[in-house]
MOPAC internal coordinates of N, CA, C and O (Angstrom, degrees):
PM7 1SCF
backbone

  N    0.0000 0     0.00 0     0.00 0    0    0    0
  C    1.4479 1     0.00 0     0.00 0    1    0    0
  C    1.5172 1   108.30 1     0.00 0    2    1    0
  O    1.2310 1   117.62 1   -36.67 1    3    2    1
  N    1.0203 1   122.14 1   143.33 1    3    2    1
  C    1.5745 1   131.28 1  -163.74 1    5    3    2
  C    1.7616 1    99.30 1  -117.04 1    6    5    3
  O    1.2310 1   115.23 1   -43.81 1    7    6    5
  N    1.1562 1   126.64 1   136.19 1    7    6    5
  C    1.4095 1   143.62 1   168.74 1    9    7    6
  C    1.8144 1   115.97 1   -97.87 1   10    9    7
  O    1.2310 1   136.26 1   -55.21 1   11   10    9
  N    1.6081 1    86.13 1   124.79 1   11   10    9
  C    1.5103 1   101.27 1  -159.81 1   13   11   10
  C    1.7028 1    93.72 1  -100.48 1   14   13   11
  O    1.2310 1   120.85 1   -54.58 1   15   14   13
  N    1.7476 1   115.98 1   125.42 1   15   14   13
  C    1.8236 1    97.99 1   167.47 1   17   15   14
  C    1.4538 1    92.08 1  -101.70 1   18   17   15
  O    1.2310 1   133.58 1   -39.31 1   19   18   17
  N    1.2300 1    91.36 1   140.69 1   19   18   17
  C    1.6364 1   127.94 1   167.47 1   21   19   18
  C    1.5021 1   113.51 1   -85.43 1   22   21   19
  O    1.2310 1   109.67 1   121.62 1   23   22   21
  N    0.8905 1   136.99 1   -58.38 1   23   22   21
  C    1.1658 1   142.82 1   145.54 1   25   23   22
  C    1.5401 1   118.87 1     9.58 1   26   25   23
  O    1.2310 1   114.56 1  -101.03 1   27   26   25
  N    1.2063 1   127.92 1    78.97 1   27   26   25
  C    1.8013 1   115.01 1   157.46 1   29   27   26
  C    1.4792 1    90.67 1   111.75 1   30   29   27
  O    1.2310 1   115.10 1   170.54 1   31   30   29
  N    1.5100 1   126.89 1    -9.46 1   31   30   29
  C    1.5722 1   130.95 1   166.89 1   33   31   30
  C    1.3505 1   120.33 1   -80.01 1   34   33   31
  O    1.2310 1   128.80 1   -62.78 1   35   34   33
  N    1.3520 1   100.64 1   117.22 1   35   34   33
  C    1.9433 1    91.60 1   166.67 1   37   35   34
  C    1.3107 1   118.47 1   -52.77 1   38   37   35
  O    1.2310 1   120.45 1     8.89 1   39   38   37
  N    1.3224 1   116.74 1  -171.11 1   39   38   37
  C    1.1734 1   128.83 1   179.25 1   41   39   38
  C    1.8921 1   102.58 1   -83.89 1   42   41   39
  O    1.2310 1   120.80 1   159.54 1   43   42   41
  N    0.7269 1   116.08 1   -20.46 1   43   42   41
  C    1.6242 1   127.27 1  -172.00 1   45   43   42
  C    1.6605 1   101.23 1   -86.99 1   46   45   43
  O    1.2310 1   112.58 1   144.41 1   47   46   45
  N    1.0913 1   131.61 1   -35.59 1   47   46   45
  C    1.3901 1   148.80 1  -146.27 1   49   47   46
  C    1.7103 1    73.34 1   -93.15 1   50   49   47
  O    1.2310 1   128.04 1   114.35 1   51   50   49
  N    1.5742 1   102.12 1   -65.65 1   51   50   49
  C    2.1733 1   106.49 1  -148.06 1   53   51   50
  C    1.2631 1    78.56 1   -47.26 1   54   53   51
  O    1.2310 1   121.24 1    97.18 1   55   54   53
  N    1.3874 1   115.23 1   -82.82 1   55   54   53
  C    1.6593 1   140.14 1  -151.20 1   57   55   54
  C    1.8862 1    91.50 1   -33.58 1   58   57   55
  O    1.2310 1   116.44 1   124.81 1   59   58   57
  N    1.1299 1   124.36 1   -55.19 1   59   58   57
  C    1.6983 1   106.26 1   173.96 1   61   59   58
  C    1.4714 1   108.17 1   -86.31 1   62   61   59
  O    1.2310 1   109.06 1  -126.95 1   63   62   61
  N    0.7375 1   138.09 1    53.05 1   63   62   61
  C    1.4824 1   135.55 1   155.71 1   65   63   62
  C    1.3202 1    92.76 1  -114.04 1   66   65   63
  O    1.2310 1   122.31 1   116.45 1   67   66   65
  N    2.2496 1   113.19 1   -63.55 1   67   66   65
  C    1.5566 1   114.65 1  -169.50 1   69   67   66
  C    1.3080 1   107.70 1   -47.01 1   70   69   67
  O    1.2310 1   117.41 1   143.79 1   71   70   69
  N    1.1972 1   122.54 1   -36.21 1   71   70   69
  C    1.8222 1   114.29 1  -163.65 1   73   71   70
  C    1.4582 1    95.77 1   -89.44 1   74   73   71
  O    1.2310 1   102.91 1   147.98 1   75   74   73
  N    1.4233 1   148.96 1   -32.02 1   75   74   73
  C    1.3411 1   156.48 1   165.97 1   77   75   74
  C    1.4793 1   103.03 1   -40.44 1   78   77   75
  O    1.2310 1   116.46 1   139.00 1   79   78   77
  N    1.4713 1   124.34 1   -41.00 1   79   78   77
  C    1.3089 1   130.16 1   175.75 1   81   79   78
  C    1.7043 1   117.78 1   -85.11 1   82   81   79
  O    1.2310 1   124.46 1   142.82 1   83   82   81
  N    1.0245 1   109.05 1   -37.18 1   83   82   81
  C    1.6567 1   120.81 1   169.15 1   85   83   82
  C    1.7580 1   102.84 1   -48.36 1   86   85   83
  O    1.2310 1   128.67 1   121.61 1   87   86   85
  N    1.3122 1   100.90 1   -58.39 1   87   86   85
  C    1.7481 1   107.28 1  -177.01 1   89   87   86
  C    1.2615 1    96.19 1   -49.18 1   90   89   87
  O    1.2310 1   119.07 1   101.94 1   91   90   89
  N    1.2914 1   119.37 1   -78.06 1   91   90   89
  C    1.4751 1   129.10 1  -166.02 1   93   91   90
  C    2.0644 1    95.35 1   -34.74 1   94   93   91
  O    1.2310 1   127.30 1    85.23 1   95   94   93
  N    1.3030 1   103.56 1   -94.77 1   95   94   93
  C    1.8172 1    97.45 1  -172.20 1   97   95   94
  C    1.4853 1   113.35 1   -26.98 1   98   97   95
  O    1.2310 1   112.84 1   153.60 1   99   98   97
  N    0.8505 1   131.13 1   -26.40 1   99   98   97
  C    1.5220 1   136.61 1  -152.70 1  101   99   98
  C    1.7877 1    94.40 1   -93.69 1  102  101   99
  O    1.2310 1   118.71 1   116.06 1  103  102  101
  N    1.2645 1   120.07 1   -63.94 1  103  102  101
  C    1.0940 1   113.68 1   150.63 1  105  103  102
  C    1.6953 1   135.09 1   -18.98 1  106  105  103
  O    1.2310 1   131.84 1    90.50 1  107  106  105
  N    1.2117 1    94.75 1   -89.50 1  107  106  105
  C    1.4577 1   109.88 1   165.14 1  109  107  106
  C    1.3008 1   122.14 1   -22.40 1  110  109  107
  O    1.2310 1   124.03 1   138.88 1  111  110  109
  N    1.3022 1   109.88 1   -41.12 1  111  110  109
  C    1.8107 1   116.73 1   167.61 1  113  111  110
  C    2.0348 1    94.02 1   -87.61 1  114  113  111
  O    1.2310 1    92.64 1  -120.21 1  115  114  113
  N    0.7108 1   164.26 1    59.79 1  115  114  113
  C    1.0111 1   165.16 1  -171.32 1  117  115  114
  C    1.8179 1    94.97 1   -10.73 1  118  117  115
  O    1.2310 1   116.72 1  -112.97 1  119  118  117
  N    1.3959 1   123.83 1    67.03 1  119  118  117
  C    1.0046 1   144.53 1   141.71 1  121  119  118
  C    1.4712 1   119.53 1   -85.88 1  122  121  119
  O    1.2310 1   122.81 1   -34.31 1  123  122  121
  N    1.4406 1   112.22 1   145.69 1  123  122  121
  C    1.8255 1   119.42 1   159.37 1  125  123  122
  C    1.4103 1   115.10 1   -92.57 1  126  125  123
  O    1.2310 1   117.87 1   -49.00 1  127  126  125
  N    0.9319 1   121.66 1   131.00 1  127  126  125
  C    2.0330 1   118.46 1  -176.68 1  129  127  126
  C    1.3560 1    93.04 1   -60.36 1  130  129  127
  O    1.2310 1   113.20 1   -35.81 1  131  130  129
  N    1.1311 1   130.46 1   144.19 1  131  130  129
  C    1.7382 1   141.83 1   150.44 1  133  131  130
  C    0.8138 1   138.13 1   -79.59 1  134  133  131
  O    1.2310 1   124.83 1  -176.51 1  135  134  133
  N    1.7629 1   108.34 1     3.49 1  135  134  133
  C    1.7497 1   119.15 1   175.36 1  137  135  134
  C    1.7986 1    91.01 1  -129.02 1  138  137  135
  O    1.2310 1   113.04 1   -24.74 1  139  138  137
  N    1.3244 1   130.76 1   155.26 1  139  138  137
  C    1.4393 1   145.64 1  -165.86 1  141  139  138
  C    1.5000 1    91.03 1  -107.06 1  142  141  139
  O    1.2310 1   113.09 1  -105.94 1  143  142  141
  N    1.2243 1   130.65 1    74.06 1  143  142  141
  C    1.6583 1   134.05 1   167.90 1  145  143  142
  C    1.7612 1   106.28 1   -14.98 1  146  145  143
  O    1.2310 1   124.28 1   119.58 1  147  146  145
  N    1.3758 1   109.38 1   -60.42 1  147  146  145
  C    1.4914 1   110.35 1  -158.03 1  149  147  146
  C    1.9149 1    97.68 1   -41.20 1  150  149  147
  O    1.2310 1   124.66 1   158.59 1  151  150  149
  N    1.6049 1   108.66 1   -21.41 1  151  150  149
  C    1.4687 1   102.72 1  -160.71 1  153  151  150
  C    1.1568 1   132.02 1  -132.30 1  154  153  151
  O    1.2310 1   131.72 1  -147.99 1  155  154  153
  N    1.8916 1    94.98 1    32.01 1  155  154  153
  C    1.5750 1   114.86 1   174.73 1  157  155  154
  C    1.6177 1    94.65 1   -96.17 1  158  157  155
  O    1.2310 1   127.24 1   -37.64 1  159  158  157
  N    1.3954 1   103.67 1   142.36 1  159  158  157
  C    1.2132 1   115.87 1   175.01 1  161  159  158
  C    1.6361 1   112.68 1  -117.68 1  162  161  159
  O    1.2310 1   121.77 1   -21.47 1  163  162  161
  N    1.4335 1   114.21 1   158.53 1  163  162  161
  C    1.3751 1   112.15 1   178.25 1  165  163  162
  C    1.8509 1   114.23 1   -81.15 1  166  165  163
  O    1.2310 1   118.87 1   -25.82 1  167  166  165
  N    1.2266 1   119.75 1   154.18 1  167  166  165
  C    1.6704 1   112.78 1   157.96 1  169  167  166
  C    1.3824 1   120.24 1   -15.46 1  170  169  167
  O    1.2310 1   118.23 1   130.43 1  171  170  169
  N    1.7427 1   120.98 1   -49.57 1  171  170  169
  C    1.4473 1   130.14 1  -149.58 1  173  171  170
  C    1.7456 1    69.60 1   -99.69 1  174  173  171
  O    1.2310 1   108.89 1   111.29 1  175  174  173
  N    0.9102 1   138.40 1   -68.71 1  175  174  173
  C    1.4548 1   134.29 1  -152.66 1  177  175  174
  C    1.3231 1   111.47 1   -54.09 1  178  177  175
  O    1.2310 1   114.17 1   135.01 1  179  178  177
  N    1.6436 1   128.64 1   -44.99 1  179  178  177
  C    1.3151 1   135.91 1   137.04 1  181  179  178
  C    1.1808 1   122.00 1   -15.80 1  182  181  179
  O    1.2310 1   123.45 1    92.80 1  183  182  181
  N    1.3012 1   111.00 1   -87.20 1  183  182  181
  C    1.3885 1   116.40 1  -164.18 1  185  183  182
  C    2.0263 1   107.39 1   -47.95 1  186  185  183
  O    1.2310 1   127.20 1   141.36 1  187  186  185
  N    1.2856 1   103.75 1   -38.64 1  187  186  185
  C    1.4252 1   116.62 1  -174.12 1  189  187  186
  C    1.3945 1   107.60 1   -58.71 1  190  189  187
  O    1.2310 1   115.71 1   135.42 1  191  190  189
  N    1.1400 1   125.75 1   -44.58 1  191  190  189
  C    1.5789 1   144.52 1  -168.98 1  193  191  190
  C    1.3942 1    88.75 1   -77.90 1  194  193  191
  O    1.2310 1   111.83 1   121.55 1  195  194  193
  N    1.6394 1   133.01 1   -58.45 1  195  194  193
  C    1.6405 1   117.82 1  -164.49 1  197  195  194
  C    1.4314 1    93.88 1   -75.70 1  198  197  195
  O    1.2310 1   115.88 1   162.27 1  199  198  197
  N    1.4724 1   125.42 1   -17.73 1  199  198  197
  C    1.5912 1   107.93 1  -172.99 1  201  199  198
  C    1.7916 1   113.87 1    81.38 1  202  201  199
  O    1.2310 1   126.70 1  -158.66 1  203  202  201
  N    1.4521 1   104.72 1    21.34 1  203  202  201
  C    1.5060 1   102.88 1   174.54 1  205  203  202
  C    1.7119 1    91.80 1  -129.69 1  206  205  203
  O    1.2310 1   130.00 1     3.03 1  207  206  205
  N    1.7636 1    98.32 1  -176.97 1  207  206  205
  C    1.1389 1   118.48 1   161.37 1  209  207  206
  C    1.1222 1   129.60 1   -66.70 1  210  209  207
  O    1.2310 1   120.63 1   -30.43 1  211  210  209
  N    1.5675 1   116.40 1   149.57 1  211  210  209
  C    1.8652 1   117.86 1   170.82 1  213  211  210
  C    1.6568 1   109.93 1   -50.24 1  214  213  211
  O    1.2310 1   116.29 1   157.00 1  215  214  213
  N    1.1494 1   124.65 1   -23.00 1  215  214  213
  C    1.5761 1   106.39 1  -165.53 1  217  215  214
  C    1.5208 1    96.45 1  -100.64 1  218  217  215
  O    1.2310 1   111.55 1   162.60 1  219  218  217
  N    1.6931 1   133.52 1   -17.40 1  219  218  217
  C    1.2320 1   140.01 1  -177.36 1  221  219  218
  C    2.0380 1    94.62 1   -75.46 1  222  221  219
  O    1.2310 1   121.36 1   141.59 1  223  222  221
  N    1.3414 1   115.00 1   -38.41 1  223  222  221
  C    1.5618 1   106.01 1  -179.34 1  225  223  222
  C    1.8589 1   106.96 1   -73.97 1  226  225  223
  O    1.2310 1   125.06 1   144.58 1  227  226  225
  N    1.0885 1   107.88 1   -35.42 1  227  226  225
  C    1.3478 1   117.51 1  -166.92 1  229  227  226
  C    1.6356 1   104.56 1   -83.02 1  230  229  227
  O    1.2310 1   117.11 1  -174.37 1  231  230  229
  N    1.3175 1   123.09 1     5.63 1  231  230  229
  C    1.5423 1   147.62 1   169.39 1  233  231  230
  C    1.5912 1    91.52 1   -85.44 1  234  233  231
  O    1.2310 1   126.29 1   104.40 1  235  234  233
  N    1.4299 1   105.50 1   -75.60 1  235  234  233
  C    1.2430 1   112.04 1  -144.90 1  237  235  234
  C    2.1662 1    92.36 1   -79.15 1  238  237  235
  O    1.2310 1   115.70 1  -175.26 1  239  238  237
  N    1.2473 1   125.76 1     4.74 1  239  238  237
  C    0.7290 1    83.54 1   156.83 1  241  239  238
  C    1.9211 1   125.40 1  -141.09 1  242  241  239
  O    1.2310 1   139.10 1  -140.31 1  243  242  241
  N    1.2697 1    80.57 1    39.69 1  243  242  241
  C    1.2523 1   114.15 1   144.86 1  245  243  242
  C    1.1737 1   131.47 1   -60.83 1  246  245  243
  O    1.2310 1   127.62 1   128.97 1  247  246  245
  N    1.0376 1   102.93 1   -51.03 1  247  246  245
  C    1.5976 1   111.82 1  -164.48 1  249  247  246
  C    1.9452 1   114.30 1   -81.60 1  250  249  247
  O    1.2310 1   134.62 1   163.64 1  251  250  249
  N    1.4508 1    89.33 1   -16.36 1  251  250  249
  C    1.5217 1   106.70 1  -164.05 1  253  251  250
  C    1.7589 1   113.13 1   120.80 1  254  253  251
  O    1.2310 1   128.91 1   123.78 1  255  254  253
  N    1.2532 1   100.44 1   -56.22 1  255  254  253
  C    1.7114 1    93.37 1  -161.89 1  257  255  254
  C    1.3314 1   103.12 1   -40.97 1  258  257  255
  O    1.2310 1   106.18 1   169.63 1  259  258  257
  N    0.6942 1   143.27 1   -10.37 1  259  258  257
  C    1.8959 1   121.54 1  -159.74 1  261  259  258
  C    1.4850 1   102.13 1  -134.98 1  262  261  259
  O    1.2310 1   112.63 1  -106.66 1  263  262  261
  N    1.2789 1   131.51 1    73.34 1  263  262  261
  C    1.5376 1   126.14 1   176.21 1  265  263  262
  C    1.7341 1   121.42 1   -34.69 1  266  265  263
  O    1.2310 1   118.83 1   -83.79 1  267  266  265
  N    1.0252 1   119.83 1    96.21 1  267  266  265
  C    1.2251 1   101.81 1   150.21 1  269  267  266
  C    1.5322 1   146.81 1  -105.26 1  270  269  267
  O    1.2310 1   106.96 1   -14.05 1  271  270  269
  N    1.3294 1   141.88 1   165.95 1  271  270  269
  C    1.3163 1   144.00 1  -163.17 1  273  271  270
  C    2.1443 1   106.06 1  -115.35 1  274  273  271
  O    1.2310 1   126.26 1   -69.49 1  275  274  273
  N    1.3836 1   105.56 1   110.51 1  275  274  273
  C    1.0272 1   120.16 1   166.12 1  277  275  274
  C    1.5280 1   127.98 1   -88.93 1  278  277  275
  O    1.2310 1   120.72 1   -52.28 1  279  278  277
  N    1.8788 1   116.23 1   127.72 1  279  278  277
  C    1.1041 1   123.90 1  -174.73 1  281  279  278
  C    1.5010 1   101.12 1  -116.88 1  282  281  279
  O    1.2310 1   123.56 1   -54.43 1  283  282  281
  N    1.3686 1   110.77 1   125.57 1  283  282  281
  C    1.5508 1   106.91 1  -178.56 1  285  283  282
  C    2.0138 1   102.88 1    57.11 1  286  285  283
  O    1.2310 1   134.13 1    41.40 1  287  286  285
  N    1.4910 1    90.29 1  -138.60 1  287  286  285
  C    1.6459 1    90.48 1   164.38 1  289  287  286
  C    1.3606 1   124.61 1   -88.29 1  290  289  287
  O    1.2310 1   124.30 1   172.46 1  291  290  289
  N    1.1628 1   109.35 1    -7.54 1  291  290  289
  C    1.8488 1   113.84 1  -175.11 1  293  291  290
  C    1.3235 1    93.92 1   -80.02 1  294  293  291
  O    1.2310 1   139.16 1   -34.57 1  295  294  293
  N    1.6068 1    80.45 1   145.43 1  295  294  293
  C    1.7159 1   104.19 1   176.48 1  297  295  294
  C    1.7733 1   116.16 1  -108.29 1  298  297  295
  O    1.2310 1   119.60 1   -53.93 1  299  298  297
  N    1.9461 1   118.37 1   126.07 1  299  298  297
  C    1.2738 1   110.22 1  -165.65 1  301  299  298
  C    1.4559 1    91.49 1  -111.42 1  302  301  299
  O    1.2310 1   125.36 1    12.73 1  303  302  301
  N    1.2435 1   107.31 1  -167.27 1  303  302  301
  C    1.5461 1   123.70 1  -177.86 1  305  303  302
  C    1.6966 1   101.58 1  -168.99 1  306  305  303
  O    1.2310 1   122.02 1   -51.49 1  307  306  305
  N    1.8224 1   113.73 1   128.51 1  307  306  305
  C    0.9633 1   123.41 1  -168.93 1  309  307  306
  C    1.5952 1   102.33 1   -87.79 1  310  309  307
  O    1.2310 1   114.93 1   -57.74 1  311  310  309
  N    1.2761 1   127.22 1   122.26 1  311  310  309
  C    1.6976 1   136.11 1   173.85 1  313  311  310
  C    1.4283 1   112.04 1   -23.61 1  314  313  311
  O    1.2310 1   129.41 1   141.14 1  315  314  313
  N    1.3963 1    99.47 1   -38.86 1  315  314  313
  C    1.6958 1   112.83 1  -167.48 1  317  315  314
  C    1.7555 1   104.80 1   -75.32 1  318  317  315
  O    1.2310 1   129.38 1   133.75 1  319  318  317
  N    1.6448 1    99.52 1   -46.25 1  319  318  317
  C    1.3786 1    98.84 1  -170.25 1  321  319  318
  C    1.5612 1   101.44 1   -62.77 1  322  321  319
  O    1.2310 1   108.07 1   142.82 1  323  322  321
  N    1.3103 1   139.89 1   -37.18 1  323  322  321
  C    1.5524 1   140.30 1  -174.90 1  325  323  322
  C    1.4614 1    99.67 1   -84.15 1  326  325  323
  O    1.2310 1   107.42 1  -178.45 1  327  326  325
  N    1.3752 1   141.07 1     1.55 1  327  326  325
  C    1.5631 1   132.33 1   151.15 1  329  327  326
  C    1.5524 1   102.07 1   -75.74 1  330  329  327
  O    1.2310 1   117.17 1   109.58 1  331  330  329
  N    1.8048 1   122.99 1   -70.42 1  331  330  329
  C    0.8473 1   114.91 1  -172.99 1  333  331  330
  C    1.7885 1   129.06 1   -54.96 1  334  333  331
  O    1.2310 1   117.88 1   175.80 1  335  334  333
  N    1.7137 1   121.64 1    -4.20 1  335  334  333
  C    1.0897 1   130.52 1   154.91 1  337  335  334
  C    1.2441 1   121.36 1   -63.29 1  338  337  335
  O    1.2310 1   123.16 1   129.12 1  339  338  337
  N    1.2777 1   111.54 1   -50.88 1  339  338  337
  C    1.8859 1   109.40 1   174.76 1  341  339  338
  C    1.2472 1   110.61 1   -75.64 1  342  341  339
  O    1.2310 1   113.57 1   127.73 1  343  342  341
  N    1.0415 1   129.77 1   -52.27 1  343  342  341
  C    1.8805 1   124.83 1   150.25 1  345  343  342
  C    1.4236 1   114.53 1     7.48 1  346  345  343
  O    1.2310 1   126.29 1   109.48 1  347  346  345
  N    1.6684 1   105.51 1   -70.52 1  347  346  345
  C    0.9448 1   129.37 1  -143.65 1  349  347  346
  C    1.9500 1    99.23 1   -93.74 1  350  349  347
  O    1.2310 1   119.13 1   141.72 1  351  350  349
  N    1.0557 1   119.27 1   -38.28 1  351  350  349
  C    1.0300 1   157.65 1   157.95 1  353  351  350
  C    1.6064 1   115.41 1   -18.10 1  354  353  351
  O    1.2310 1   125.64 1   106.69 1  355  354  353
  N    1.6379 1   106.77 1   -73.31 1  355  354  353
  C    1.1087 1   138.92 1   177.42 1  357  355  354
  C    1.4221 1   126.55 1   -68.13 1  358  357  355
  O    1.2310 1   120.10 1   180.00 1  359  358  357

């Protein structure tokens, strides 16, 4: 098990270290990850990219339209799934 400091890391820094370590275990079991890290985004990173509010994403994905992918309690969102929303959208 490898020890991660948190400490003095942005939020941009953790979030690629945590998924830097996901690859690694995932590996190790000679698994492939099933989500493309470079293009999970956070809630705030979401919402920023659709150009709405946190409670307008947390609507939509509620409801269904907007898939998202949960780690622990954090909530992700795949880049693709918020293209194919405005796609769809438009």
């Amino acid at each position: 098990m490898k020890n991660i400091i948190i400490e003095g890391s942005s939020q941009d820094e953790f979030m690629a270290k945590l998924c830097q370590l996901f690859r690694e275990i995932l590996t190790e079991k000679n698994e492939k990850p099933e989500i493309d890290e470079a293009h999970l985004l956070s809630r705030k990173e979401a919402a920023d990219f659709l150009n709405i509010c946190l409670t307008t994403l947390w609507s939509l994905d509620k409801s269904g339209e907007l898939p998202s992918r949960r780690i622990k309690s954090k909530v992700f969102y795949l880049k693709s799934d918020l293209v194919n929303y405005l796609n769809q959208a438009a």
